[in-house]
C-alpha positions in Angstrom: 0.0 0.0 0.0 3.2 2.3 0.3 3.3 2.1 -3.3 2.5 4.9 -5.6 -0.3 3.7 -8.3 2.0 3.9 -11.0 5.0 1.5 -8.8 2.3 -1.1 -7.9 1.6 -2.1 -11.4 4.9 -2.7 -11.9 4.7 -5.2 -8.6 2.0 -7.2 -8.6 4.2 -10.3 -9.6 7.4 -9.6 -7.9 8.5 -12.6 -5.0 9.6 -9.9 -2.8 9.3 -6.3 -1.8 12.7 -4.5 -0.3 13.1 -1.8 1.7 16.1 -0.4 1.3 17.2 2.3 4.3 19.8 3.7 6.4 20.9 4.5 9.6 21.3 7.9 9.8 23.5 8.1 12.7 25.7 6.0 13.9 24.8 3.0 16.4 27.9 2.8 19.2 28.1 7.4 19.5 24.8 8.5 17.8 27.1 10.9 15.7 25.5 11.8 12.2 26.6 8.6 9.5 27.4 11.8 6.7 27.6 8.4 4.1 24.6 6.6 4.9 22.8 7.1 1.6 25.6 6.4 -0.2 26.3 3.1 1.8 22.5 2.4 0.9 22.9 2.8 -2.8 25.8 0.6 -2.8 24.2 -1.6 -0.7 20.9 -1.7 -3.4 23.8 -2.0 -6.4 25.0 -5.6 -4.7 21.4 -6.7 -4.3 20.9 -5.5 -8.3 24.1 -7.6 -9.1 22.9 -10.6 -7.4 19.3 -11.0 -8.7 21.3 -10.5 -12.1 23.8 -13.2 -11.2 20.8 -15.7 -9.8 18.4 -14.5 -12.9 15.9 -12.1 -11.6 15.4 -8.8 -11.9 15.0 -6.1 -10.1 12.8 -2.4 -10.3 14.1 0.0 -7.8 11.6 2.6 -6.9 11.3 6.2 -5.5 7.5 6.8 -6.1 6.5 5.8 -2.0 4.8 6.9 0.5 7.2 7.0 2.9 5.2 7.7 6.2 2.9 4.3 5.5 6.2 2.2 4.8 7.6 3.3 8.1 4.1 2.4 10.0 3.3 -0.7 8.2 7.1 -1.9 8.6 7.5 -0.5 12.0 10.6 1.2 11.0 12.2 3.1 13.4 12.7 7.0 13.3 16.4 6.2 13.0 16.4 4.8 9.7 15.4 7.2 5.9 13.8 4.8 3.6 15.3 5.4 0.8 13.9 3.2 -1.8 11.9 0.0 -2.5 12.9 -2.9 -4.6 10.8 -5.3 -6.3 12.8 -8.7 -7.1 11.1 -11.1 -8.8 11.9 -13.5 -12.0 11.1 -11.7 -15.6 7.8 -11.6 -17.1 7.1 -11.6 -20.7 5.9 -8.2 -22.8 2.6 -10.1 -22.8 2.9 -9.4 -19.1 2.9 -6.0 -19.8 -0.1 -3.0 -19.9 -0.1 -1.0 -23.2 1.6 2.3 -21.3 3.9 -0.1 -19.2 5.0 -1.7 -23.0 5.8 1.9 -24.3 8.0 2.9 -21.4 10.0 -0.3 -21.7 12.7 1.1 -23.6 16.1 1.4 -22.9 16.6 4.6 -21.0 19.3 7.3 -22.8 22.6 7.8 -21.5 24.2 11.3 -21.2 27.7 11.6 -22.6 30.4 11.6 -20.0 31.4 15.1 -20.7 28.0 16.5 -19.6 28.7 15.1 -15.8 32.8 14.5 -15.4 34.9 17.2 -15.2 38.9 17.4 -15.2 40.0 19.8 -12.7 37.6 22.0 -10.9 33.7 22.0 -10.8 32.4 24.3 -14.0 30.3 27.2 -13.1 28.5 27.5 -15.9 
């Protein structure tokens, strides 16, 4: 029920659901964790890899409601949620609805120019 409309069509099959947070301070001196989204995301790349590996896929989701994940989970003010995963084995397009069939394309990649810089950042 977290899910926004548009996420739970593309869930209704999946074998599993995935929270994926962090601990935004740190346990043992509850000093702020400044790399906790980024130990998240890398933590949400191995779990990508994996599926891959064991054939499945996943769909990694922003489009939440994060308020009902924390209640229905029970997930404790010291934790962001900061995306859900659906992991599940691949459908077919037959699988698909018509506007979920025309946004399966592969996405466009930005040259590396327009986001690595040598030297300092631009400021233009």
């Amino acid at each position: 029920d977290c899910l926004v409309a548009a996420n739970q069509n593309w869930v209704t099959n999946a074998g599993a659901l995935i929270a994926v947070l962090s601990r935004t301070h740190f346990e043992r001196n509850d000093e702020p964790a400044p790399t906790h989204e980024f130990d998240a995301g890398a933590a949400w790349m191995s779990i990508a890899l994996q599926a891959a590996k064991m054939n499945l896929v996943t769909h990694a989701m922003r489009g939440f409601d994060a308020d009902i994940a924390r209640t229905s989970l029970a997930i404790p003010e010291a934790f962001k949620i900061n995306a859900m995963v659906a992991v599940g084995h691949p459908g077919t397009l037959d699988d698909l609805s018509e506007s979920q069939l025309e946004r399966e394309v592969p996405s466009g990649r930005k040259p590396i120019a327009e986001f690595a810089y040598e030297g300092v950042f631009p400021t233009e």
